[in-house]
N, C-alpha and C positions, 0 to 999 in steps of 0.2 A: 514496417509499421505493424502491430498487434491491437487489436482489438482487447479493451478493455471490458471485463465484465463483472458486475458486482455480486453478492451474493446477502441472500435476504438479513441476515445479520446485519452487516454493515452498512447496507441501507436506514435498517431500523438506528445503528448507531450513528449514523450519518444524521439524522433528523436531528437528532440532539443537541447538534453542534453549532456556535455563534456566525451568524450569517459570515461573521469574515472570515473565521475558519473553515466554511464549506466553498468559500471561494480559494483557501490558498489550496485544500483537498483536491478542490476538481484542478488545479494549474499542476498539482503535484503528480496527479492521475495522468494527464495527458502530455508531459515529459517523459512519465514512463511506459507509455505505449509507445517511443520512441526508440527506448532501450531499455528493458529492464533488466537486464542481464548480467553488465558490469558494473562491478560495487564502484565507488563513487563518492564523494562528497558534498555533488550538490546536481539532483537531489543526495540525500544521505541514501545509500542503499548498502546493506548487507545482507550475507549468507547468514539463515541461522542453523547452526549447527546441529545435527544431531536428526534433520527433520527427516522423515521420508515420506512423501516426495520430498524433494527442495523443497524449502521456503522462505522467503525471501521478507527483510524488512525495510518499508520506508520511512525515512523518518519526517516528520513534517512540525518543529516547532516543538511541543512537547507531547505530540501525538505519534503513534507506531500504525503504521499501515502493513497486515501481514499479506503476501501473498504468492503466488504459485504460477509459474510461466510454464504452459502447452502449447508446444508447436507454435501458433500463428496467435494466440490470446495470454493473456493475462487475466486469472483469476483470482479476485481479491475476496480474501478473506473475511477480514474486521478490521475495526479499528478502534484503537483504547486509548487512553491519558498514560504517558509514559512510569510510572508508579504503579500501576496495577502489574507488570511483567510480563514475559510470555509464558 
């Protein structure tokens, strides 16, 4: 199990979001403090390329959760509307 930890970005962007998408967010979150490691199709998880460190995306609907796996945690990035990119 990994501890998940947020990061004050995605906090701030997390407020934004429609109360049901902050609910399917935190189901999405706490699947992946189970495994985030292996890509996956549900949740959607990939490698994204190029990054250093790794970084990793979740996908949730038409939202992108970017984030970063140390040792025993999970650290999340942000989160954006699938149109903006990474």
């Amino acid at each position: 199990m990994y501890s998940v930890i947020v990061s004050r970005t995605f906090q701030k962007q997390f407020q934004k979001l429609s109360s049901a998408m902050k609910k399917r967010v935190r189901k999405g979150l706490a699947e992946l403090g189970e495994d985030p490691l292996t890509p996956r199709s549900n949740p959607d998880i990939k490698i994204l390329e190029g990054t250093e460190p790794i970084k990793r995306r979740l996908r949730i609907g038409d939202y992108r959760i970017i984030y970063l796996v140390e040792k025993h945690s999970i650290k999340v990035i942000e989160i954006f509307p699938r149109g903006r990119g990474y």
